[in-house]
C-alpha positions as CSV (number, residue, x, y, z in Angstrom):
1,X,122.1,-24.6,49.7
2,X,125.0,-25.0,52.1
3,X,125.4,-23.8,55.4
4,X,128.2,-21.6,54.7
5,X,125.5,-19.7,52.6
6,X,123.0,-19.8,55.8
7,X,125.6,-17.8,57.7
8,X,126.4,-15.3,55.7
9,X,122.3,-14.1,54.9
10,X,121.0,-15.3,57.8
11,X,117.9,-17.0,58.4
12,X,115.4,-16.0,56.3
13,X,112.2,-14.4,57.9
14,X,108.4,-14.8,56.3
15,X,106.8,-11.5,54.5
16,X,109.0,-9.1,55.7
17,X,107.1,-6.5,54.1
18,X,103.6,-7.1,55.2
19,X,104.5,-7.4,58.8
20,X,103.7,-4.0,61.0
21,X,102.4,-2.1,58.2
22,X,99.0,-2.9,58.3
23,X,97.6,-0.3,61.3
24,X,94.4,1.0,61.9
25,X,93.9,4.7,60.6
26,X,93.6,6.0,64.6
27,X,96.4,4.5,65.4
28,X,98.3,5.8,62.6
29,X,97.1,9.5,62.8
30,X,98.1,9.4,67.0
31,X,101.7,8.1,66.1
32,X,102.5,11.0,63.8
33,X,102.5,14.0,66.2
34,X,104.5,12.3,69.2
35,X,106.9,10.0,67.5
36,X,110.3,10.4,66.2
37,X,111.9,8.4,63.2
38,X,114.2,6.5,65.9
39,X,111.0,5.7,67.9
40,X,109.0,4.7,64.7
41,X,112.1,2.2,63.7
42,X,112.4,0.9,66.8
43,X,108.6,0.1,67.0
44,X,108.9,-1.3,63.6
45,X,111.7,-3.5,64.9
46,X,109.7,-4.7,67.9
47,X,107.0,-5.7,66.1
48,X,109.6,-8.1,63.9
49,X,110.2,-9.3,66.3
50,X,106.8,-10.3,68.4
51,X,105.5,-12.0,64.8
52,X,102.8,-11.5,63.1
53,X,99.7,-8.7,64.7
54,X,96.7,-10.6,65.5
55,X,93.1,-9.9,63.4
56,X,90.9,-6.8,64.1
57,X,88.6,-6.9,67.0
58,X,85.3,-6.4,66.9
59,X,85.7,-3.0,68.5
60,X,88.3,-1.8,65.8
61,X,85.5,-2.1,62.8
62,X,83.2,-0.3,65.1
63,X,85.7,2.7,65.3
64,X,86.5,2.1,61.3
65,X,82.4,2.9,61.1
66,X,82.6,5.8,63.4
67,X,85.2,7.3,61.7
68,X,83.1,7.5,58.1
69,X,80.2,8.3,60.2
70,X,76.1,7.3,60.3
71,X,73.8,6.5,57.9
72,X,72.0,9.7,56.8
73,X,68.5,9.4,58.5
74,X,66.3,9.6,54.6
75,X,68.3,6.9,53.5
76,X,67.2,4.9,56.7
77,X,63.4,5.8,56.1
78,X,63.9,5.1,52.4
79,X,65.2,1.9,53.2
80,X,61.9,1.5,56.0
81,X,59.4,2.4,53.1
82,X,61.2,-0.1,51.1
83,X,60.8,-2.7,53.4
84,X,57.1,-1.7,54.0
85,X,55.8,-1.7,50.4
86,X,57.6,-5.2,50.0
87,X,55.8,-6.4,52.9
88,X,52.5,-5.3,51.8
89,X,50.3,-7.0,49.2
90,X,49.2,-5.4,46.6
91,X,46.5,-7.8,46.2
92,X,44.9,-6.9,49.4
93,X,44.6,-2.9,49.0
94,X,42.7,-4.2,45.6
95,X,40.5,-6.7,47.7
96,X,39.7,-3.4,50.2
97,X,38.2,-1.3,47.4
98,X,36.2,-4.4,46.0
99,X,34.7,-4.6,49.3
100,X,33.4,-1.1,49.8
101,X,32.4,-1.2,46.0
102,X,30.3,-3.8,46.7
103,X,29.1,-2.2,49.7
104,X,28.3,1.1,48.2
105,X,26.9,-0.7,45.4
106,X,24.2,-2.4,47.7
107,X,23.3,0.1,49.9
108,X,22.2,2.3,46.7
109,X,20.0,-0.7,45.4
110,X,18.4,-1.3,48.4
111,X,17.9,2.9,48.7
112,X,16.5,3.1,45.0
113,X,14.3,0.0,45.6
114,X,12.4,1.6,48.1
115,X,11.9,5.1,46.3
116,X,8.4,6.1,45.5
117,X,7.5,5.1,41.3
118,X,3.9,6.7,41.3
119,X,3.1,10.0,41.1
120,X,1.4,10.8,43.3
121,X,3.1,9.8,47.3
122,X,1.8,9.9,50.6
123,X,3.7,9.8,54.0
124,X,2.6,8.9,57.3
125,X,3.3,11.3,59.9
126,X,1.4,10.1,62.9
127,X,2.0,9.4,66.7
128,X,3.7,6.2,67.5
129,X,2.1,5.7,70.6
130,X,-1.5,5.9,71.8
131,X,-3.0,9.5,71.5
132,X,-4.5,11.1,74.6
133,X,-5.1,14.8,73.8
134,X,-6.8,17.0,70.9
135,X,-7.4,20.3,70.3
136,X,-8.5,22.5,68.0
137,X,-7.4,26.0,68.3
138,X,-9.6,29.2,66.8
139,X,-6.9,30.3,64.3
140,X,-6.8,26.9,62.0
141,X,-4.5,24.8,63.6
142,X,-4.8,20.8,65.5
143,X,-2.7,20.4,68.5
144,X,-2.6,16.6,69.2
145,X,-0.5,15.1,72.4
146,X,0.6,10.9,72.7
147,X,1.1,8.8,75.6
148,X,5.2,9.0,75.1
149,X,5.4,13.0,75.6
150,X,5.2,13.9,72.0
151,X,2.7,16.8,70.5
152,X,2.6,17.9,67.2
153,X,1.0,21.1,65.4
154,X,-1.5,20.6,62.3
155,X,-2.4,23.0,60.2
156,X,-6.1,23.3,58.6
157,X,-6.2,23.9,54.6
158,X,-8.9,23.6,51.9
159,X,-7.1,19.9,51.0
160,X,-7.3,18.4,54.4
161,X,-4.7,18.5,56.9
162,X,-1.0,19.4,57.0
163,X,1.8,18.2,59.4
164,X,3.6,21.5,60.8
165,X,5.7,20.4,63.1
166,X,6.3,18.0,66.7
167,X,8.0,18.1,70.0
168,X,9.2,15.7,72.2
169,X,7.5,18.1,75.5
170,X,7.6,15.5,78.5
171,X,9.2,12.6,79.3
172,X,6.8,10.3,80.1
173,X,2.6,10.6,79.7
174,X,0.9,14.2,78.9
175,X,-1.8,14.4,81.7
176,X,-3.3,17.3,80.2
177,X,-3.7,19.9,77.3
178,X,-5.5,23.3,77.4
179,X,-5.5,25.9,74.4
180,X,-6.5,30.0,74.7
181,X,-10.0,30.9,73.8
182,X,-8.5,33.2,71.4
183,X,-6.4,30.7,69.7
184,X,-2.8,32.1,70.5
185,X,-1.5,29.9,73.3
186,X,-1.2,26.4,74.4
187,X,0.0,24.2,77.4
188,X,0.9,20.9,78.5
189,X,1.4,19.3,81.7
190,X,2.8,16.0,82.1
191,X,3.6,13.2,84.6
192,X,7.2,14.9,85.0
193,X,6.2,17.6,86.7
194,X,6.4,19.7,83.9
195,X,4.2,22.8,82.2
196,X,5.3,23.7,78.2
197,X,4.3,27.1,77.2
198,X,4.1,27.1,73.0
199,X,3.2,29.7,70.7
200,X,0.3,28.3,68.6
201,X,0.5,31.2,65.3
202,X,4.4,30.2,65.7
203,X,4.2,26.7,66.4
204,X,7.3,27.3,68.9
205,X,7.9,26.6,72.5
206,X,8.5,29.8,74.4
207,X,8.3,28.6,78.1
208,X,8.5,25.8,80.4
209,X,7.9,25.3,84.7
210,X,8.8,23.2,86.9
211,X,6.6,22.1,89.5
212,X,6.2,20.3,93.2
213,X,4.1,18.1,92.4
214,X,2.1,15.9,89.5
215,X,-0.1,17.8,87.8
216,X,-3.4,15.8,86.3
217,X,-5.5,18.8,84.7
218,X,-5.3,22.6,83.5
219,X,-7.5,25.3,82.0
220,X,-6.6,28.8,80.5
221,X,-8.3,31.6,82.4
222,X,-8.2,35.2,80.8
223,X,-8.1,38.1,83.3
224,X,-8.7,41.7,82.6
225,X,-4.9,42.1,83.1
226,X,-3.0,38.9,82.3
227,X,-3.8,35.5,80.8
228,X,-3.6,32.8,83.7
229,X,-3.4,28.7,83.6
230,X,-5.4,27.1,86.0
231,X,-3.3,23.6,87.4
232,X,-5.3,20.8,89.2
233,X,-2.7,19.3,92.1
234,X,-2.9,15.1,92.1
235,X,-2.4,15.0,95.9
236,X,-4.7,17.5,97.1
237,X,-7.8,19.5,95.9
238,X,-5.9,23.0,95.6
239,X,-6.3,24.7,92.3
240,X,-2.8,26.8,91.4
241,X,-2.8,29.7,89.3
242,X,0.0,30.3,87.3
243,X,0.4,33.5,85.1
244,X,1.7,33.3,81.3
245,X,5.4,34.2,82.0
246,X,5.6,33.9,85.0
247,X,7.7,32.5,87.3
248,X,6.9,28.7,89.1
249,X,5.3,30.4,91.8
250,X,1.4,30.1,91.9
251,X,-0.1,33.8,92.1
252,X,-3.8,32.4,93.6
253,X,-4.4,28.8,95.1
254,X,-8.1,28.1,95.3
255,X,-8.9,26.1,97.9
256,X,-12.5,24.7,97.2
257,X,-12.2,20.8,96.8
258,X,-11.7,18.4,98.9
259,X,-10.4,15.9,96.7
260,X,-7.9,16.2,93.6
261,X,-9.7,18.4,90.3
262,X,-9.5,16.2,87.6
263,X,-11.5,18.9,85.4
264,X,-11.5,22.3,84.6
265,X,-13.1,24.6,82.1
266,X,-13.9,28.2,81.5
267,X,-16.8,30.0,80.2
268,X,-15.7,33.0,78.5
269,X,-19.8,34.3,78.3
270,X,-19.9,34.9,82.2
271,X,-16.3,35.0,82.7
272,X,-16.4,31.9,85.5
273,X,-14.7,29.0,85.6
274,X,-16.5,24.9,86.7
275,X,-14.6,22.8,88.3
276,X,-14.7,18.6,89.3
277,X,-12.9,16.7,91.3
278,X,-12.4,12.9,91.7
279,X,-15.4,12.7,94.5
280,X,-17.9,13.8,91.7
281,X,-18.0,17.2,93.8
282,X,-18.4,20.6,91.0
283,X,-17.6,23.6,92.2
284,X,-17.9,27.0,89.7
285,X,-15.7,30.4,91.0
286,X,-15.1,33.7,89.3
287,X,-11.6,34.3,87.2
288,X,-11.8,38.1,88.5
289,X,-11.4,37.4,92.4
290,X,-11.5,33.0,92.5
291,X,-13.6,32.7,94.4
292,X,-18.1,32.1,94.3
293,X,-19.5,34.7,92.4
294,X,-22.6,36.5,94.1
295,X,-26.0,35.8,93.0
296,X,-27.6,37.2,90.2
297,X,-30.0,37.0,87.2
298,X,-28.3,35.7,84.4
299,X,-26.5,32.1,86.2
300,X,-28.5,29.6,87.2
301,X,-27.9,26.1,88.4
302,X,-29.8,23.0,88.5
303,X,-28.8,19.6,89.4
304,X,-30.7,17.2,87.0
């Protein structure tokens, strides 16, 4: 081509066309308000004349995002549960219920295995420590007490015996046991410093006091007004009566040891009460007033 023809076109410029027109969608939407066609030639003209633009920032795809907006948030915890139930093994939720299968399976083996076959069964419903009180009440039932605080009711059939029912009463030993001549009420002291009231007829326990001190013996004592329980003190020789109901205040305290009353029982015939204490001293007293009872015909004592 000859240089005459260079003059008269010029000098040719690369991709006219594609220079300038390639603008970001803010930038063209903020140019269409404010600028004139003069202004948006001249631009155009400027921008021939710089060369070509340079590549899109990092910033300018950030804003081409904005502009169409987030992710809807199910399609993002779609996408999670995706990713989750890939992660997961189905092999392992498969090894899970094989396990507790199994376990279920041996647990009910070792159950059945020990089930009774025969006919006729027999279970064992005795004290699991040493037993240290018995009585037998007037209305067909056994009260037994352990060394570990425990009493349980019997009941007395044609058969034999029946279990009824058990308590755990103390914590600790039961020092002492004492049932109501007519069969109705029983009571327990124990090395807690404890008394349990129960209901014999009801097998149920109805009362229970506190106390100041260890007890180590008791005795029910009917009055003409009220049914009374006798307590033998472990540091003293007093004798504290305490009335069914009551409160933990003794109503009487005999004072006719000198050493602690380890013993104490009532004759319901003469209405009087014996009592023994640790020194080998016995000393007898009247339930109506406690104290000695005057002399008369039908008591008699005689040392042998």
């Amino acid at each position: 081509m000859s240089g005459s023809d260079s003059e008269d076109f010029g000098p040719a410029r690369p991709n006219d066309s594609k220079k300038g027109i390639k603008r970001t969608r803010d930038q063209d939407t903020e140019g269409k308000s404010d600028r004139s066609p003069k202004h948006h030639a001249s631009s155009r003209d400027e921008d021939d004349d710089v060369g070509p633009k340079p590549p899109k920032s990092k910033e300018s795809k950030d804003s081409d995002d904005d502009h169409f907006g987030p992710i809807p948030p199910k399609q993002i915890e779609e996408v999670d549960d995706q990713d989750e139930e890939d992660v997961t093994p189905k092999s392992a939720s498969k090894k899970e219920k094989k396990k507790k299968s199994f376990r279920n399976k041996a647990y009910f083996e070792l159950h059945s295995n020990r089930l009774p076959t025969s006919e006729m069964y027999e279970r064992s419903y005795m004290h699991r420590d040493v037993v240290t009180q018995i009585q037998v009440t007037s209305t067909d039932f056994v009260i037994t007490a352990s060394r570990d605080g425990v009493v349980k009711f019997w009941k007395k059939v044609k058969a034999g015996v029946e279990f009824v029912k058990q308590f755990r009463a103390h914590i600790g030993p039961i020092t002492g046991m004492a049932v109501s001549a007519d069969g109705t009420m029983c009571a327990t002291i124990g090395a807690d410093q404890h008394i349990k009231f129960f209901d014999v007829v009801n097998f149920d326990l109805i009362q229970l006091l506190k106390l100041p001190y260890t007890p180590i013996s008791c005795c029910w004592i009917p009055n003409s007004s009220a049914l009374f329980l006798a307590v033998g003190n472990k540091e003293n020789g007093n004798i504290n009566i305490y009335k069914s109901g009551g409160t933990s205040e003794p109503v009487q305290i005999i004072k006719l040891h000198s050493s602690p009353v380890h013993l104490i029982k009532y004759n319901d015939a003469f209405k009087m009460a014996v009592s023994c204490d640790q020194s080998g001293m016995i000393e007898y007293w009247s339930t109506e007033n406690y104290e000695f009872p005057e002399r008369n015909d039908k008591m008699k004592f005689q040392l042998k």
